[in-house]
C-alpha positions as CSV (number, residue, x, y, z in Angstrom):
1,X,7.6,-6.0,4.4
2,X,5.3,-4.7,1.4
3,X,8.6,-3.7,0.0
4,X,7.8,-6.3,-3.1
5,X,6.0,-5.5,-6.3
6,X,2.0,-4.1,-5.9
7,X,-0.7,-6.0,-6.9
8,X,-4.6,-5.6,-7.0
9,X,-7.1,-8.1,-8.2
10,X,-9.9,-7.9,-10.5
11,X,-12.5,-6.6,-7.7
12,X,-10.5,-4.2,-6.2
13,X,-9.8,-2.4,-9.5
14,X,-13.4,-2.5,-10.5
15,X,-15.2,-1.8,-7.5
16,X,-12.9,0.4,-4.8
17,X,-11.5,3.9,-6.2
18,X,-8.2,4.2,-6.9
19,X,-8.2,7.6,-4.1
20,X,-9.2,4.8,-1.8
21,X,-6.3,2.4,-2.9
22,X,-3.4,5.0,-3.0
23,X,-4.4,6.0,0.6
24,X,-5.2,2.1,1.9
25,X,-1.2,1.5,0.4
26,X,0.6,4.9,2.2
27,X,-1.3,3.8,5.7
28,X,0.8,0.7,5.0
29,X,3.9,2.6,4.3
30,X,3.4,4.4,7.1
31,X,3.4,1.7,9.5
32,X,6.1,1.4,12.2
33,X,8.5,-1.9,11.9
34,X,7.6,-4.9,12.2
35,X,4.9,-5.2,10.2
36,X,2.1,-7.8,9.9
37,X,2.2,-9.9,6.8
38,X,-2.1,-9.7,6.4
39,X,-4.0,-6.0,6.7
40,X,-7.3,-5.4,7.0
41,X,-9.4,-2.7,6.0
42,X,-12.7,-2.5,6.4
43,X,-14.5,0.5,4.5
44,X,-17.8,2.2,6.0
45,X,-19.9,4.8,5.2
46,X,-20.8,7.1,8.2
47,X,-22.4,10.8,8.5
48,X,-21.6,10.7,4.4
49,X,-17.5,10.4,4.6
50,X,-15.7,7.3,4.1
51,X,-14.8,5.8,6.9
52,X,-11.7,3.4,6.6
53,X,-10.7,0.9,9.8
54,X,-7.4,-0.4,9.2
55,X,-6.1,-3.0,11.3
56,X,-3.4,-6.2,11.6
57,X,-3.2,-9.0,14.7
58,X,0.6,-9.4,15.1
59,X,1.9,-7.0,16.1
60,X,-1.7,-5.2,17.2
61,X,-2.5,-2.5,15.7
62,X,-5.9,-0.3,14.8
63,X,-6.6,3.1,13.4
64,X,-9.6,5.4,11.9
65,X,-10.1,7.4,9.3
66,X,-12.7,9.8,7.7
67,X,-11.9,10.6,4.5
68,X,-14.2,13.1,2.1
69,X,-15.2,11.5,-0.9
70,X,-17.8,11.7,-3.1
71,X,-18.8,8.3,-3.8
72,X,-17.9,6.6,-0.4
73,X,-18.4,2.7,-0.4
74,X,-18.8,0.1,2.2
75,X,-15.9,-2.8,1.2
76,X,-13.7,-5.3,3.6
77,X,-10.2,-5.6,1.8
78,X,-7.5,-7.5,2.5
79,X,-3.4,-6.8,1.9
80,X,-1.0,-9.7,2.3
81,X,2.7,-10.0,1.7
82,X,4.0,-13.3,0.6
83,X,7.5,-11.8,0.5
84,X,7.5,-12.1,-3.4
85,X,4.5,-9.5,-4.5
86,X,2.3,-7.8,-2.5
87,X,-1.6,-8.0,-2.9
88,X,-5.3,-6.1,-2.0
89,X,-8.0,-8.1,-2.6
90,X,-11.6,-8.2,-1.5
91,X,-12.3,-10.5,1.1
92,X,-14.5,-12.4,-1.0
93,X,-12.0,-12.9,-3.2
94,X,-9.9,-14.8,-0.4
């Protein structure tokens, strides 16, 4: 799973930083096996650092960050494998 080709749409590229994409990708990679198909990620701002709540349904599975950035941003992004090509969208682009 998210072994396919990397894609990000139009929002993500305009409106999350790429610091906050590479590291939304490598907690992917960095999940055990098996892997849900659909992440979420939902991206607050708390005491000034990023804070980044990633999450899937099946198997279960939630973690936290706090990241320092200097720009952080509050976002709700989405990661799904179709098994062709992988994607990270906003998820108002759903």
């Amino acid at each position: 799973m998210f072994n396919s080709n990397r894609y990000l749409t139009r929002g993500v590229q305009t409106e999350i930083p790429s610091e906050l994409q590479f590291f939304m990708w490598e907690c992917i990679d960095q999940l055990p096996e098996p892997k849900d198909r659909f992440q979420i990620f939902r991206l607050t701002i708390q005491d000034d650092k990023q804070h980044v709540s990633h999450e899937s349904e099946q198997p279960e599975y939630h973690k936290e960050y706090d990241i320092d950035t200097a720009n952080p941003i509050e976002a709700k992004i989405y990661v799904i494998d179709d098994e062709t090509h992988c994607t990270m969208l906003l998820a108002e682009e759903y």
